[in-house]
C-alpha positions, 0 to 999 in steps of 0.5 A: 130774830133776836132784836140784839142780832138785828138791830143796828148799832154804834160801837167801839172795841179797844185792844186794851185798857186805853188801847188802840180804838176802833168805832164801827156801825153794825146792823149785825152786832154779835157776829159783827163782833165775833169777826173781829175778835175772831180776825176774819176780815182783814182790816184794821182790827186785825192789823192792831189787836182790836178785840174786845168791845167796850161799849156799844149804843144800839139805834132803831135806824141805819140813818141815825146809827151811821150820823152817831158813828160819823161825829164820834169818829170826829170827837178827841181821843180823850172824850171818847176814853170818857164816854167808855169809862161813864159807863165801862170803867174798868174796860170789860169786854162786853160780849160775852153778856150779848151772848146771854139770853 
C-alpha cells in the first residue's frame, strides 16, 4: 500500500481562508479526507462546511500522531492560523496533490 494511505497523520481542514478549523488524526488520510469533503460522516465537518485541508504532518506512530493532535487542539486560534500559513499561505486545498502519484 501506498505509505500516504497508511501512514498515520495530524491534519487540519478549514472552510475557508481563516474559517472554521478542524484538526484530526488519521491513519487513513486520503479517504479520511475524501469523507469529510465528501459529507459522509455526520459530525463536525458536516455541520460547518469543513472541506478543504490545509495542512497535515504525517507520523510514524499512532502514539506520537494522537500526542501532536491533543497539544495542537490546546494552542490559540491565532498560532495554528500561523503554522497553516509557514507553510500554505494562500490556504490551498492540499488534497488534490495526495492524489498525484
Amino acid at each position: 500500500m501506498d505509505p500516504i494511505h497508511s501512514e498515520t497523520a495530524v491534519y487540519m481542514m478549514a472552510s475557508r481562508k481563516h474559517g472554521t478549523l478542524y484538526i484530526g488524526v488519521t491513519g487513513t488520510l486520503v479517504q479520511r479526507i475524501n469523507e469529510h469533503r465528501e459529507g459522509l460522516r455526520a459530525g463536525f465537518t458536516k455541520h460547518y462546511g469543513v472541506k478543504r485541508l490545509v495542512w497535515f504532518e504525517r507520523h510514524e506512530g499512532v502514539v506520537t500522531a494522537i500526542q501532536r493532535e491533543k497539544s495542537l487542539k490546546k494552542y490559540p486560534r491565532q498560532w495554528k492560523i500561523n503554522l497553516i500559513e509557514r507553510e500554505n499561505p494562500n490556504w490551498d486545498d492540499l488534497f488534490p496533490a495526495l492524489l498525484l502519484p
